[in-house]
C-alpha positions, 0 to 999 in steps of 0.5 A: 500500500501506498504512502500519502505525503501531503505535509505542510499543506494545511489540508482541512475540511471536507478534503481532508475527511475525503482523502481519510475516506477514499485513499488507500494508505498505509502510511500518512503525513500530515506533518505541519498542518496546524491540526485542529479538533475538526481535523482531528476527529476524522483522523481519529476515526481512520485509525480505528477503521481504515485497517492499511493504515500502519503509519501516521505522521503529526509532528509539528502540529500544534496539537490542542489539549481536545486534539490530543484527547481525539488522537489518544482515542484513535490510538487506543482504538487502533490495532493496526497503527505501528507507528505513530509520530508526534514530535514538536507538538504539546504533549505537556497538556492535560490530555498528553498524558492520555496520548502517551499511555495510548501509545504503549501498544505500538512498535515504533514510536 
């Protein structure tokens, strides 16, 4: 399966749910997007459905303490995630601590 590079683009809105919906991947960047909550809810959710999807990429998002909180459910959520990449975001919220126990299942991190 193929990888969707779409980094530092700001992809957002119905596009970004329609890429999660329709494109086969099994490894994603969204790297650099200003992630939001609207944003990350359909992330989210392709973690736990879309069973390709191995490998996904936030760094540098800026991650909001509710977006955390939406990532660590899909991470939870997921068993087909290995790796899962959040450098430079702000895992020192509320709900990074959520984030980071939702990650002791994986491979990689």
């Amino acid at each position: 399966m193929p990888g969707l590079n779409i980094d530092n683009n700001q992809v957002a809105g119905s596009t970004l749910k329609e890429l999660l919906v329709d494109v086969p991947t099994s490894k994603l960047n969204l790297v650099k997007h200003k992630l939001t909550e609207q944003q990350c809810d359909p992330i989210r959710h392709s973690m736990v459905t879309k069973k390709d999807l191995q490998q996904i990429y936030l760094t540098q998002n800026e991650l909001t303490n509710e977006a955390l909180g939406m990532l660590a459910e899909g991470v939870a959520a997921s068993v087909h995630l290995t790796i899962v990449s959040v450098s430079h975001n702000n895992l020192h919220q509320q709900n990074g601590t959520k984030f980071m126990r939702a990650l002791k299942n994986l491979k990689q991190i």
